[in-house]
gemmi code that builds the backbone of each chain (N, CA, C; Angstrom):
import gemmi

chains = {
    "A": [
        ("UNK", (144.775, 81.554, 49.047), (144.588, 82.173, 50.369), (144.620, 83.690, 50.210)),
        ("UNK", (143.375, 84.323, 50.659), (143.384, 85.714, 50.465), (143.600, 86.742, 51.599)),
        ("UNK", (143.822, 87.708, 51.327), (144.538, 88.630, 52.442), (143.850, 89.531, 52.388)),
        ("UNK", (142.474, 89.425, 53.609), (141.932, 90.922, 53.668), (142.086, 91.861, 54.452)),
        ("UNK", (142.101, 93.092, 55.004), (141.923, 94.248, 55.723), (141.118, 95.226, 55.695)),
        ("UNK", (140.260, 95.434, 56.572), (139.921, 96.721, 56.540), (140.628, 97.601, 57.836)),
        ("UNK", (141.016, 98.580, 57.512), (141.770, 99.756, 58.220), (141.922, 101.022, 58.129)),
        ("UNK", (142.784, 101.698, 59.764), (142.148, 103.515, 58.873), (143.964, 103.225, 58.686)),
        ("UNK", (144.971, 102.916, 59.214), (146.288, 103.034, 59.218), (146.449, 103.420, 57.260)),
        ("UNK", (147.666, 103.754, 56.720), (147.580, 103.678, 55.013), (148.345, 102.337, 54.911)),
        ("UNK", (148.445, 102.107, 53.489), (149.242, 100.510, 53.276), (150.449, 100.995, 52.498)),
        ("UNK", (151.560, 100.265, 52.488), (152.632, 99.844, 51.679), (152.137, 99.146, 50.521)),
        ("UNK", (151.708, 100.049, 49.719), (151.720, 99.084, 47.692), (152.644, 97.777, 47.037)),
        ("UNK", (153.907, 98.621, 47.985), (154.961, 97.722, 46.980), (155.253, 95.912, 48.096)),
        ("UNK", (154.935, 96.625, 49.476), (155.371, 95.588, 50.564), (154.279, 94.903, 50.106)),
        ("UNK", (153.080, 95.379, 49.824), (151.998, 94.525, 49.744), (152.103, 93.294, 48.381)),
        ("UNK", (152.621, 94.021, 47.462), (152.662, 93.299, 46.478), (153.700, 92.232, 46.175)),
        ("UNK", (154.957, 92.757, 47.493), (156.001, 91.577, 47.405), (155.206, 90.895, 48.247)),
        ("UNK", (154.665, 90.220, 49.383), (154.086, 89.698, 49.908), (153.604, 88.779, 49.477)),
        ("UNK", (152.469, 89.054, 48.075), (151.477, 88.085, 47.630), (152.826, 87.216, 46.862)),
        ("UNK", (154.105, 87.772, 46.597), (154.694, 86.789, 45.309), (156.098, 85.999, 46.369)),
        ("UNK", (156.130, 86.476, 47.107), (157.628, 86.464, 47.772), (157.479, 84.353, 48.006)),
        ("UNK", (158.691, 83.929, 47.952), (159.213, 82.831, 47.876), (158.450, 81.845, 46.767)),
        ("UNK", (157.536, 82.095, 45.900), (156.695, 81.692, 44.751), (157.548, 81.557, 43.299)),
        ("UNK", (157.164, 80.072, 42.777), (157.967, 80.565, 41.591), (156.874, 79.746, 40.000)),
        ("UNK", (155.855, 80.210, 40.892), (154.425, 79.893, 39.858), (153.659, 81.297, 39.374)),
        ("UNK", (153.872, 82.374, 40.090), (153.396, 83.664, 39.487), (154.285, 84.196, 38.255)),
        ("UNK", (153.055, 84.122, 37.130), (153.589, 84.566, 36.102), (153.097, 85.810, 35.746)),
        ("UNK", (152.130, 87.006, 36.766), (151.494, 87.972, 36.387), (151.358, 88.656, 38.317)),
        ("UNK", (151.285, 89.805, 37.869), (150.715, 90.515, 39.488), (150.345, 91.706, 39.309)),
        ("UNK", (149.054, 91.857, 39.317), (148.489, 93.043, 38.758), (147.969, 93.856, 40.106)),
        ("UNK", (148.248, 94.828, 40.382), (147.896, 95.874, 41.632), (147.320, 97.176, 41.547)),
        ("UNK", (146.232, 97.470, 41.940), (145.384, 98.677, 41.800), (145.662, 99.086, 43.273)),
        ("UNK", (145.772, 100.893, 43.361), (145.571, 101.652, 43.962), (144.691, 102.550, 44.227)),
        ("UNK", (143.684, 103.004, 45.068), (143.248, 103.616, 44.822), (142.871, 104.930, 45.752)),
        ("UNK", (143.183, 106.842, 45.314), (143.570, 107.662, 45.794), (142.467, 108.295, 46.029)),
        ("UNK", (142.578, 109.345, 46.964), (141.826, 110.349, 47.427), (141.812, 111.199, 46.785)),
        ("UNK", (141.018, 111.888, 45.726), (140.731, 113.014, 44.664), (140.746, 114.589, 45.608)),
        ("UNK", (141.316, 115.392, 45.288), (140.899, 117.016, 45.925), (139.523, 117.162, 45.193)),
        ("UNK", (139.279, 116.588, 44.056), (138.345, 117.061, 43.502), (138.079, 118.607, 42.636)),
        ("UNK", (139.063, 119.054, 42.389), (139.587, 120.689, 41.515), (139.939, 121.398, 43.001)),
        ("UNK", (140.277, 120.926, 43.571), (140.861, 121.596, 44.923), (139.894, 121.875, 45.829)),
        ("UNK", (139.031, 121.754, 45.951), (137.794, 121.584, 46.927), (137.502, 121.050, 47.884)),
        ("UNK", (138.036, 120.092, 48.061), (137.997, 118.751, 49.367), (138.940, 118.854, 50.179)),
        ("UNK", (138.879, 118.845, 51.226), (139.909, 118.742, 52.204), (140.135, 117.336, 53.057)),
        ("UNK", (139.083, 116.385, 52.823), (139.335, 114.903, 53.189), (138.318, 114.664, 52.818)),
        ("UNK", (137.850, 113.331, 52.878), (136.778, 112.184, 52.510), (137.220, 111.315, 54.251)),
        ("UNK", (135.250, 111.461, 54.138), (135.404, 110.457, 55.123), (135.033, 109.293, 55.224)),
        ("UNK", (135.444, 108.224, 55.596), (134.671, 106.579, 55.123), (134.237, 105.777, 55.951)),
        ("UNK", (132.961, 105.742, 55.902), (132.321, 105.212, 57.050), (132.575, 103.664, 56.298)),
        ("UNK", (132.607, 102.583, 57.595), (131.758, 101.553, 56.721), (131.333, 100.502, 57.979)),
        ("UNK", (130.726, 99.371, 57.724), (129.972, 98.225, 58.593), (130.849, 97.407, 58.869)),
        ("UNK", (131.219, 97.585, 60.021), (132.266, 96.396, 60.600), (131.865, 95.179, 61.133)),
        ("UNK", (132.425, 94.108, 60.324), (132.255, 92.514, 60.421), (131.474, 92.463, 58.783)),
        ("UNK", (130.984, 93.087, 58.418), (130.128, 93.327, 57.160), (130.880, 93.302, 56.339)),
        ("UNK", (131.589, 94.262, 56.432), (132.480, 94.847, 55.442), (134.034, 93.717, 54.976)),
        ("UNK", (134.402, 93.224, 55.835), (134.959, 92.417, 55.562), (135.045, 91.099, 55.040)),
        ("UNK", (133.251, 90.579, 55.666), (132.781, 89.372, 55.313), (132.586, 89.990, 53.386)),
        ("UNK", (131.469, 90.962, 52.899), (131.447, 91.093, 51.901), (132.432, 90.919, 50.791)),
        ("UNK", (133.628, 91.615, 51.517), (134.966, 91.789, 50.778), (135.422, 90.311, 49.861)),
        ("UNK", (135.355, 89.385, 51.620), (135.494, 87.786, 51.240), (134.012, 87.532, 50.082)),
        ("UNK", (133.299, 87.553, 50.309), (132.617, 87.095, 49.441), (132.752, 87.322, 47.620)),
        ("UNK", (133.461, 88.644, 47.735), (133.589, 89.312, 46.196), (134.916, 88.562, 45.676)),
        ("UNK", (135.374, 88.292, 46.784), (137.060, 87.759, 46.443), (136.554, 86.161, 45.855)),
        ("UNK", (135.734, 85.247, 46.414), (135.668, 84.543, 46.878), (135.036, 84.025, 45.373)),
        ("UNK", (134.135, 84.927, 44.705), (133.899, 84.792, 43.616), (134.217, 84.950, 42.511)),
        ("UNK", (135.602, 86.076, 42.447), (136.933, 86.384, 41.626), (137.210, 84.739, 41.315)),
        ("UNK", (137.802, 84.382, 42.315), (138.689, 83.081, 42.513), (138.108, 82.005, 42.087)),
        ("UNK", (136.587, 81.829, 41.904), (135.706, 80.691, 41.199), (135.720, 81.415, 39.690)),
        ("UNK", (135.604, 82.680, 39.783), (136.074, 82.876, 37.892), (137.124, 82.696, 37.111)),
        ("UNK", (138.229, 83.153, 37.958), (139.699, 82.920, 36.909), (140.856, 82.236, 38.021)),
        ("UNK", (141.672, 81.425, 37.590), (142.265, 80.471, 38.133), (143.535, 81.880, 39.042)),
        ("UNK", (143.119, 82.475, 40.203), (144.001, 83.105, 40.892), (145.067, 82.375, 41.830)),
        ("UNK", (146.156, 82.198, 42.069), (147.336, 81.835, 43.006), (147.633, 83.197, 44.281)),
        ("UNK", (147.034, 84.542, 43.716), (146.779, 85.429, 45.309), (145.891, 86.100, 45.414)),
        ("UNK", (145.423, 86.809, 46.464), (144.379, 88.202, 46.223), (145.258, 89.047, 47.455)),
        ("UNK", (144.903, 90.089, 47.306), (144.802, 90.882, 48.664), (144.016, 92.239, 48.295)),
        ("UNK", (143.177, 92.394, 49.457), (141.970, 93.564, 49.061), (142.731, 94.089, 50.708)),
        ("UNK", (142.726, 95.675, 50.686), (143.020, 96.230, 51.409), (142.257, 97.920, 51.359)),
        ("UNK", (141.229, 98.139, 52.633), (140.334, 99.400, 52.392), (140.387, 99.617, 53.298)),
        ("UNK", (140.307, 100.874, 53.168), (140.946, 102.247, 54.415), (139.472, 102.971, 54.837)),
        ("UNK", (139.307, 102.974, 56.139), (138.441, 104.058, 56.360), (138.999, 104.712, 57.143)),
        ("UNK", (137.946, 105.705, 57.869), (138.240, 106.850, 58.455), (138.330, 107.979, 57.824)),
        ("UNK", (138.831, 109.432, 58.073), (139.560, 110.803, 57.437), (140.820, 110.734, 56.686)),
        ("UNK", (140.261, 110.591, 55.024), (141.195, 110.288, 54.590), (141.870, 111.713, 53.513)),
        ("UNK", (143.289, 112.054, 53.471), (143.415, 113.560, 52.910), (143.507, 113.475, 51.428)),
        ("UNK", (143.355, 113.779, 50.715), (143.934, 113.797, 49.024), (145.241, 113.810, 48.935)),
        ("UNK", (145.193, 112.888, 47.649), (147.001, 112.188, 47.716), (146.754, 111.051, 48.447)),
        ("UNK", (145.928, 110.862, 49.537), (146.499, 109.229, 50.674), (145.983, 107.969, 49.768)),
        ("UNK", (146.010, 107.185, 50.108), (145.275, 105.995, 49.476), (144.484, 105.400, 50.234)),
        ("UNK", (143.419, 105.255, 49.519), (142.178, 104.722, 50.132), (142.266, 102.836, 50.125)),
        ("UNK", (142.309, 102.177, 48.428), (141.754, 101.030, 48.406), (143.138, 100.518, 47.692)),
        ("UNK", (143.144, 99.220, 48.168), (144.204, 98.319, 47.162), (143.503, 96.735, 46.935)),
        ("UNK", (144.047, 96.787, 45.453), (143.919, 95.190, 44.814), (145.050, 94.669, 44.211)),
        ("UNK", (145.280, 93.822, 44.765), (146.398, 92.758, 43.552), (146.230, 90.992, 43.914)),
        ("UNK", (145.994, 91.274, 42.134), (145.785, 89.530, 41.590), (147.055, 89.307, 41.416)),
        ("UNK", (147.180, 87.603, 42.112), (148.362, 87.128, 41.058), (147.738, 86.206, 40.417)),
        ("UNK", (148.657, 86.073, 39.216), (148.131, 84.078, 38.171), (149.191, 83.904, 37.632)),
        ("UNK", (149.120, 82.900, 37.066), (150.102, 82.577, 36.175), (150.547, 82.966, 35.519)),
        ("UNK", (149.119, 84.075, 34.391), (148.941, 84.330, 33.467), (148.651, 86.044, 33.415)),
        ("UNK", (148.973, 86.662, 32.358), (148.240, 87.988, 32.580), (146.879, 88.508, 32.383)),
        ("UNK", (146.318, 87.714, 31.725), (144.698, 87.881, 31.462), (143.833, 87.696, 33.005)),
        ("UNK", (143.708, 86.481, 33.440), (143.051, 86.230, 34.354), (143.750, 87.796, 36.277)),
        ("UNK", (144.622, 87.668, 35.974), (145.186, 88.775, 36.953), (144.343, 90.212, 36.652)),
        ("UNK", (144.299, 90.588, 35.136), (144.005, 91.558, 34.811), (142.435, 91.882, 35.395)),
        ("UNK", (141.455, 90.617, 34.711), (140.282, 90.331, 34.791), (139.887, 90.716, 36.267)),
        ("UNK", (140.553, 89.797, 36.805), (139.938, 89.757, 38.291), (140.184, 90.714, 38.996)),
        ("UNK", (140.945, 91.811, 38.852), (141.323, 93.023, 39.480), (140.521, 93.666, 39.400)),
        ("UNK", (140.099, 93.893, 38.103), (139.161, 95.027, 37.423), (137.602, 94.784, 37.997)),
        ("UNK", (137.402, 93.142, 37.985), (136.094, 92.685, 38.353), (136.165, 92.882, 40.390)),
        ("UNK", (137.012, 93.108, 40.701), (137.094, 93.046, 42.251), (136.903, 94.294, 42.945)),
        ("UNK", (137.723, 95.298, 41.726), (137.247, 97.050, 42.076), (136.096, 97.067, 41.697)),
        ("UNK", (135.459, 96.553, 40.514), (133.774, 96.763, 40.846), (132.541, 96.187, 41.135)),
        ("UNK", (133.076, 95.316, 42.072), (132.406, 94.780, 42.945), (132.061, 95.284, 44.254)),
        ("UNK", (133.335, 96.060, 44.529), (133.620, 95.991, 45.584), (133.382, 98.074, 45.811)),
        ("UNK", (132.838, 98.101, 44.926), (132.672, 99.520, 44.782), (130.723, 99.552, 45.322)),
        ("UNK", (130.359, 98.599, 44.525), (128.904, 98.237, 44.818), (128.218, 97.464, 45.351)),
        ("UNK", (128.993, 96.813, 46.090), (128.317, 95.564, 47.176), (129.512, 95.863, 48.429)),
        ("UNK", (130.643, 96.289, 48.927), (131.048, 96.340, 49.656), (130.798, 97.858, 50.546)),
        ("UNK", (130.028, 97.658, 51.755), (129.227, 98.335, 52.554), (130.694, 99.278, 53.258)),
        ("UNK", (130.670, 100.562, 52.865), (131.996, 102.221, 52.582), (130.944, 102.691, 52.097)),
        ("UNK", (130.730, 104.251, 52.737), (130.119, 105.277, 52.843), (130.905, 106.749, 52.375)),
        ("UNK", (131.374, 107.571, 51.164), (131.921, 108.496, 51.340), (131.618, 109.604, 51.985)),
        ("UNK", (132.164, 110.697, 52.400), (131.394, 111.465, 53.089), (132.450, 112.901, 53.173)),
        ("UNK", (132.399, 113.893, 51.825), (133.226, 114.560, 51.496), (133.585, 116.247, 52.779)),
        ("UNK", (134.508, 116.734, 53.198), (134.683, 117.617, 54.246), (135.038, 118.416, 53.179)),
        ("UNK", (134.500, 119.722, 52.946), (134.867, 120.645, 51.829), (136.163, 121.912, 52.717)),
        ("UNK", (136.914, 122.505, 51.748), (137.768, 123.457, 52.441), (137.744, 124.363, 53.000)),
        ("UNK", (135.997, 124.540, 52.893), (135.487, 125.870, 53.878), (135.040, 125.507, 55.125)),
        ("UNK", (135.366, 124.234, 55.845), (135.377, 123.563, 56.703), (133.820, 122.814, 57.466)),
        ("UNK", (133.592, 123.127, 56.415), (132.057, 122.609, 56.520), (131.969, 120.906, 55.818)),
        ("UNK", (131.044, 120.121, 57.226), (131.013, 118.962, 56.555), (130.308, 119.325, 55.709)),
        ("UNK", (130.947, 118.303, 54.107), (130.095, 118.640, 52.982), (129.157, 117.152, 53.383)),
        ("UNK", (128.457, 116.744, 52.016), (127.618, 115.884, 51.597), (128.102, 114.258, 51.270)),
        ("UNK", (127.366, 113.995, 51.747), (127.691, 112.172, 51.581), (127.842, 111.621, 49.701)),
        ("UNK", (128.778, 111.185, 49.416), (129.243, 111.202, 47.942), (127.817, 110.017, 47.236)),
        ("UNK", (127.076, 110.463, 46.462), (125.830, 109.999, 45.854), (126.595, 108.737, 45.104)),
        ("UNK", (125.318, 107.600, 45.097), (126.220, 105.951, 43.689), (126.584, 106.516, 42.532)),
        ("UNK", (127.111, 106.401, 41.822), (127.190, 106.647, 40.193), (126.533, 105.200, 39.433)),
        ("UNK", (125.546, 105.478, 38.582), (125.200, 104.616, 37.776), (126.078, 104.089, 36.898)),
        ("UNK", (127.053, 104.633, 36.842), (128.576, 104.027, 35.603), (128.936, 103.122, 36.776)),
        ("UNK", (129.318, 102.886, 37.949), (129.461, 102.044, 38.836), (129.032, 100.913, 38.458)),
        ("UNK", (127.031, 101.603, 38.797), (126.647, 99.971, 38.778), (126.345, 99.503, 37.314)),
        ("UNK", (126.611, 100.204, 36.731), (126.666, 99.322, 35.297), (128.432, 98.650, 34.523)),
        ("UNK", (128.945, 99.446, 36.032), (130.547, 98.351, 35.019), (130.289, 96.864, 36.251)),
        ("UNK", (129.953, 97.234, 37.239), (129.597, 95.921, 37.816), (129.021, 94.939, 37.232)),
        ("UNK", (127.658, 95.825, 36.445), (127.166, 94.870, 35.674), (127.285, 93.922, 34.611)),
        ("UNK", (128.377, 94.763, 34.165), (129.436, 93.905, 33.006), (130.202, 92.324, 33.357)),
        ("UNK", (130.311, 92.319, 34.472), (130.486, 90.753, 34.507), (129.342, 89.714, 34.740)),
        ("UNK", (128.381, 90.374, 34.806), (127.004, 89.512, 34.929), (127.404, 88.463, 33.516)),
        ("UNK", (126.362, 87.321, 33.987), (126.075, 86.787, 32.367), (127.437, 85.382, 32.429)),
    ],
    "B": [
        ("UNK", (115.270, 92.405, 67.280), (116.126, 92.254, 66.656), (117.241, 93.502, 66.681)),
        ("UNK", (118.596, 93.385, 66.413), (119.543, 94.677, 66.257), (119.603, 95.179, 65.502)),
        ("UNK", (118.962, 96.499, 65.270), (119.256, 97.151, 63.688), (120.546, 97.854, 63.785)),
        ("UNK", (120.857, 98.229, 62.794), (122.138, 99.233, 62.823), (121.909, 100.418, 61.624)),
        ("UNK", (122.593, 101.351, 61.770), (122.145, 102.952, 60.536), (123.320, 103.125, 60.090)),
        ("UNK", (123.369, 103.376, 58.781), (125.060, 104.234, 58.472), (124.755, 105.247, 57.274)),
        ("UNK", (125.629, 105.834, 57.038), (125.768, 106.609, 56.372), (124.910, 108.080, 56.657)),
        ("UNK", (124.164, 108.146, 55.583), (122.893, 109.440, 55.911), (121.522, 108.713, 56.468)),
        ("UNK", (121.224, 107.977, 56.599), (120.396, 107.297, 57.290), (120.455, 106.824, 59.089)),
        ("UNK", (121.683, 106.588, 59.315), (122.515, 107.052, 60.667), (122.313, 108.410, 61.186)),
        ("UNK", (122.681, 109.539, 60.139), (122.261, 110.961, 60.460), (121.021, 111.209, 60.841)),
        ("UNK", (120.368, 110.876, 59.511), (118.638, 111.047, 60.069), (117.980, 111.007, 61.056)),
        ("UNK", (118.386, 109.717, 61.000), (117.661, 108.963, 62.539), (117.914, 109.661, 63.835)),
        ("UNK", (119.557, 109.984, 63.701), (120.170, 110.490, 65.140), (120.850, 109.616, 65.965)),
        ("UNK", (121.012, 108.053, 65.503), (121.794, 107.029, 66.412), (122.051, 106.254, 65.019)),
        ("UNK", (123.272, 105.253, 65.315), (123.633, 104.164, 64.836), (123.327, 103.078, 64.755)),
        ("UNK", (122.164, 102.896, 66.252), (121.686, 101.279, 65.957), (120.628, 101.484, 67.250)),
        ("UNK", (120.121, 100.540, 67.465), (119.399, 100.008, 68.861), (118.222, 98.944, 68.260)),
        ("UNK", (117.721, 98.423, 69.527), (116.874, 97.251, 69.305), (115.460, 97.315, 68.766)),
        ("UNK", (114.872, 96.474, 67.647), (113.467, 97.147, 67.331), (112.786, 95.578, 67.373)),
        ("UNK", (111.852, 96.172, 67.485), (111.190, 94.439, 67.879), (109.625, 94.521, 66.644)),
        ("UNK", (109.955, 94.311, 65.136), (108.554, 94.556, 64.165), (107.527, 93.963, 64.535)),
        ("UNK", (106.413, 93.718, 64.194), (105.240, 92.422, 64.799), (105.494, 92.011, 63.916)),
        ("UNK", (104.647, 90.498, 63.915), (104.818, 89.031, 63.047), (104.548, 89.033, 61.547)),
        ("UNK", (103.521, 90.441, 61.306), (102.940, 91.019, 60.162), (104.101, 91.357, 59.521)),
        ("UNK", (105.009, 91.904, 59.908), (106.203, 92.559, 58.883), (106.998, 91.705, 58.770)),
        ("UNK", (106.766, 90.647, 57.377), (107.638, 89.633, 57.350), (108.919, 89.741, 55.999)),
        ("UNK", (109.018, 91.281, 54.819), (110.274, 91.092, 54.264), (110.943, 92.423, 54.919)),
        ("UNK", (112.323, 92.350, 53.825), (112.721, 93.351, 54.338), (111.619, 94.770, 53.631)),
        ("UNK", (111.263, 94.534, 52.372), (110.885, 96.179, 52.154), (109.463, 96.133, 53.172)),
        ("UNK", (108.876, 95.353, 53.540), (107.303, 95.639, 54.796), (108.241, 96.161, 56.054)),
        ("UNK", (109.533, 95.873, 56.247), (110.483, 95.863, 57.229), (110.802, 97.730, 57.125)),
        ("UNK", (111.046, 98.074, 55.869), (111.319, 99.819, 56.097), (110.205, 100.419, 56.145)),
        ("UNK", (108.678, 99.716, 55.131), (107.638, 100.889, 55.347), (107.255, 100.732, 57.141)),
        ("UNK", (107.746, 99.922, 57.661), (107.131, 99.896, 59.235), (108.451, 100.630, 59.869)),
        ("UNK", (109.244, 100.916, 59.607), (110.545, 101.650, 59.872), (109.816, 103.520, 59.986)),
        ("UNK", (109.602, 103.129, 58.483), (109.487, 104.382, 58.086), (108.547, 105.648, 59.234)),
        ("UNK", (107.460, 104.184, 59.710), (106.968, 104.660, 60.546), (106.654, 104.699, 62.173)),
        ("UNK", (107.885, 105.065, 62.514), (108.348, 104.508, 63.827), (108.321, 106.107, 64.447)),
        ("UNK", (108.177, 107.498, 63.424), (108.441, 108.877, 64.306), (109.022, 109.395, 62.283)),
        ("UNK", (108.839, 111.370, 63.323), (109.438, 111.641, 62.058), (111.010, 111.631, 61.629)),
        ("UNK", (111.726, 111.505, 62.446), (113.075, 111.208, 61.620), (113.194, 109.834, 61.026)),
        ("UNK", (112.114, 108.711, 61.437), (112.417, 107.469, 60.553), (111.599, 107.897, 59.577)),
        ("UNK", (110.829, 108.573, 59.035), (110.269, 109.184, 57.889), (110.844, 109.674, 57.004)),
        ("UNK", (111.675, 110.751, 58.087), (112.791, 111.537, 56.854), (113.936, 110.564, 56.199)),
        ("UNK", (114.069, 109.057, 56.987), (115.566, 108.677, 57.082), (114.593, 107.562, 55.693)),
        ("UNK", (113.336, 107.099, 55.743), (113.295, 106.108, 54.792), (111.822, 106.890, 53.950)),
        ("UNK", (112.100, 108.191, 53.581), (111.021, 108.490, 52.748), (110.812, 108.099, 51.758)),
        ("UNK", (112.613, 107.749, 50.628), (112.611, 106.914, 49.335), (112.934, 105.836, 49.478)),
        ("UNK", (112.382, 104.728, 49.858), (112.295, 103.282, 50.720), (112.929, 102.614, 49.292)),
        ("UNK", (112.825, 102.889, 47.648), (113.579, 102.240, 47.073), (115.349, 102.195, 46.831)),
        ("UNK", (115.267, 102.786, 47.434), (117.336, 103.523, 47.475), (117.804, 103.112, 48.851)),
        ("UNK", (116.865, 102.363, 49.764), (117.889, 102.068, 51.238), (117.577, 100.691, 50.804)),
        ("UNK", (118.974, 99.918, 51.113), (119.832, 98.974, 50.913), (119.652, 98.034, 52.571)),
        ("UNK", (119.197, 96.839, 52.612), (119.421, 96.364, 53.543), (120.103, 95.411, 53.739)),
        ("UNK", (120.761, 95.050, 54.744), (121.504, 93.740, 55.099), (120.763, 92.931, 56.426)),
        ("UNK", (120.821, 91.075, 56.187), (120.605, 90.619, 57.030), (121.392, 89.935, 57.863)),
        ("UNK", (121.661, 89.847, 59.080), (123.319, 89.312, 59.460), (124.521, 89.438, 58.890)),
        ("UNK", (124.713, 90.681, 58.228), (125.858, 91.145, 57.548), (125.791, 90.611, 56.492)),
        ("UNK", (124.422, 90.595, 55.322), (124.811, 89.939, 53.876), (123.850, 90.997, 53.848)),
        ("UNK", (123.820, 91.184, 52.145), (123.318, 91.744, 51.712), (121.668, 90.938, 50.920)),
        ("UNK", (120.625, 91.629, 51.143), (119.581, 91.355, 51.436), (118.525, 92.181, 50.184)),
        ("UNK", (117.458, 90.742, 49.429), (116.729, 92.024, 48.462), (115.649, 92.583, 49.193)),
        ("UNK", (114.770, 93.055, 48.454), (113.504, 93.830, 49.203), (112.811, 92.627, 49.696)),
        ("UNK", (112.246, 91.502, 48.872), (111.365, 90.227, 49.104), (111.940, 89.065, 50.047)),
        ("UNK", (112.762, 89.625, 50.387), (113.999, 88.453, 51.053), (113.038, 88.810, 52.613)),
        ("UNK", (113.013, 87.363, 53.064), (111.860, 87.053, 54.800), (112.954, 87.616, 55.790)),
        ("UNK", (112.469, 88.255, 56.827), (113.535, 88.828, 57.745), (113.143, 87.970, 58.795)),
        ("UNK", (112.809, 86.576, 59.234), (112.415, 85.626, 60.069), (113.660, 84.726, 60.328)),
        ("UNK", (113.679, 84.659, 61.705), (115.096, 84.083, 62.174), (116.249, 84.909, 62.066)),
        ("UNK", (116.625, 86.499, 61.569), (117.475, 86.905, 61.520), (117.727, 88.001, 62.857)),
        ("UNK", (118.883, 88.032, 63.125), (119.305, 88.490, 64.612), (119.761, 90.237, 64.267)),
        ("UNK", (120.152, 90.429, 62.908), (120.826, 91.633, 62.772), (120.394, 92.482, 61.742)),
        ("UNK", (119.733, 93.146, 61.131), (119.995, 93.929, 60.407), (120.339, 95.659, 60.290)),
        ("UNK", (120.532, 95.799, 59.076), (121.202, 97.419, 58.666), (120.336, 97.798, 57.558)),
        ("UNK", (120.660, 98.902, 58.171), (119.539, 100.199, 56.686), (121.033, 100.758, 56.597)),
        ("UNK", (121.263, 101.148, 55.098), (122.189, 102.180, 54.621), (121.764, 102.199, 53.119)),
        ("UNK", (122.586, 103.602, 52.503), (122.321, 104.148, 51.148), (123.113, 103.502, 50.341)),
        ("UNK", (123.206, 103.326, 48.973), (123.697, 102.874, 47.757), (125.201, 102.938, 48.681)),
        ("UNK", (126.305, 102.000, 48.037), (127.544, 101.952, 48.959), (128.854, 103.232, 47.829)),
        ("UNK", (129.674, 103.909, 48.288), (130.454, 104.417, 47.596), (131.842, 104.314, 47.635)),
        ("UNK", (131.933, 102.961, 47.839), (133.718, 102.298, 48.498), (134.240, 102.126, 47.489)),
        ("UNK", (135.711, 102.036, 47.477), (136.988, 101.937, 46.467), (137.209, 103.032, 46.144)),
    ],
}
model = gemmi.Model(1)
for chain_id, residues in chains.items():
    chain = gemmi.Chain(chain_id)
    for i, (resn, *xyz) in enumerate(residues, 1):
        res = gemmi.Residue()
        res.name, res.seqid = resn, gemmi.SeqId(i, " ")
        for name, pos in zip(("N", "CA", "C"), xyz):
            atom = gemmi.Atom()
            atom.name, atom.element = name, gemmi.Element(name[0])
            atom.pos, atom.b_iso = gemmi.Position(*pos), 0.0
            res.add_atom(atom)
        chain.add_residue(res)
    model.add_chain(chain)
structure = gemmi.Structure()
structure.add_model(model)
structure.setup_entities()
C-alpha cells in the first residue's frame, strides 16, 4: 500500500519514514531520498513548481506501481511539493521499504528517475534580482538515467 | 474537448486551458499540435518546436501517433523537470 501526496505544505523525513515501518516486523531495509532546493551559487531566490493536478498524482501511482512489479517492496511513499519553494526547503521525498537492502535501494533510485521524467512538475527558477527567471530546461542525463532501467 | 497549458506553453498562449473542438481530420496527437499550432499567433509561438511538447490524454501520458478519439481531456506541456 503506497502513500502518495502531492503538496505545497513541506514534509517530516523522519515522521515519514517511521510511518512506512512503525508496528512492522518484516522490514529489513528503508531507504529514503530527499530532495532540496539548490541556491544554485547563490543566485536563486526560490523555484517555482508548477504541476497537473489529478495527473500528477495518477502518474506518480503509475511509476510506483511499476517499482512494486520490479522488486518485491513491503512500502513506498512518494511525497512532491509544489508551489514557491526557498533553497534549503525540500522539494521531493522517496522511501522504499523490503526486506532486503538491494531491492529498497533499486527502487528508490528507479522511482527518482522516473519520476523526474514522466511525472508532470514544471521548474520555474525566481532569480535574486527579483526578476522571474526562466523555466528550468530537461537534462538529457535525466532522460538517460531513466533510461537505464529499460530492458 | 478540454485542453489544458502548463508550464511555458501556458505562458505563451496566455491561459491555462479552455475548450477546443479539432475537426474529424485531426485524428493523433502530433496532427492534434500542428492544428494547435495553428489556431493564432501565440499558438504558433507556444507550439513552433511541435517535437519537444509533450502531450497527455485524460491525464496519461500520450505518444505523438497515439488517436485522440474518444478522449475528453488533454494537455500540452514541455519536457517535465520534477524531483
Amino acid at each position: 500500500m503506497a502513500t502518495i501526496r502531492v503538496q505545497t505544505a513541506d514534509f517530516d523525513p523522519q515522521a515519514e519514514a517511521e510511518a512506512l515501518t512503525a508496528g512492522r516486523r518484516d522490514v529489513g531495509a528503508l531507504v529514503t531520498f530527499t530532495g532540496l532546493c539548490r541556491d544554485e551559487g547563490g543566485r536563486l531566490a526560490a523555484l517555482e513548481l508548477e504541476h497537473y493536478p489529478g495527473m500528477a498524482e495518477a502518474e506518480i501511482a503509475r511509476v510506483v506501481a511499476e517499482a512494486e512489479r520490479r522488486w518485491p517492496l513491503l512500502g513506498v511513499t512518494v511525497i512532491h511539493r509544489s508551489g514557491r519553494i526557498a533553497p534549503g526547503a525540500r522539494i521531493v521525498f522517496v522511501a522504499t521499504a523490503a526486506s532486503h537492502r538491494a531491492p529498497a535501494f533499486a527502487a528508490a533510485d528507479f522511482l527518482m528517475d522516473y519520476l523526474k521524467t514522466r511525472a508532470p512538475f514544471w521548474k520555474k527558477e525566481h532569480g535574486l534580482d527579483g526578476r522571474a527567471g526562466d523555466w528550468v530546461a530537461a537534462k538529457d542525463e535525466d532522460d538517460r538515467a531513466a533510461r537505464r532501467w529499460d530492458g | 474537448m478540454k485542453a489544458s497549458y502548463f508550464a511555458w506553453v501556458r505562458e505563451r498562449i496566455g491561459k491555462a486551458g479552455e475548450e477546443i473542438a479539432p475537426p474529424d481530420s485531426v485524428r493523433t496527437c502530433a496532427e492534434l499540435i500542428a492544428w494547435m499550432a495553428g489556431r493564432g499567433e501565440e499558438y504558433a509561438y507556444a507550439f513552433e518546436n511541435p517535437q519537444i511538447i509533450r502531450v497527455a490524454l485524460d491525464r496519461a501520458h500520450a505518444r505523438p501517433d497515439a488517436p485522440i478519439a474518444g478522449a475528453r481531456e488533454v494537455a500540452f506541456f514541455p519536457p517535465m523537470t520534477g524531483g
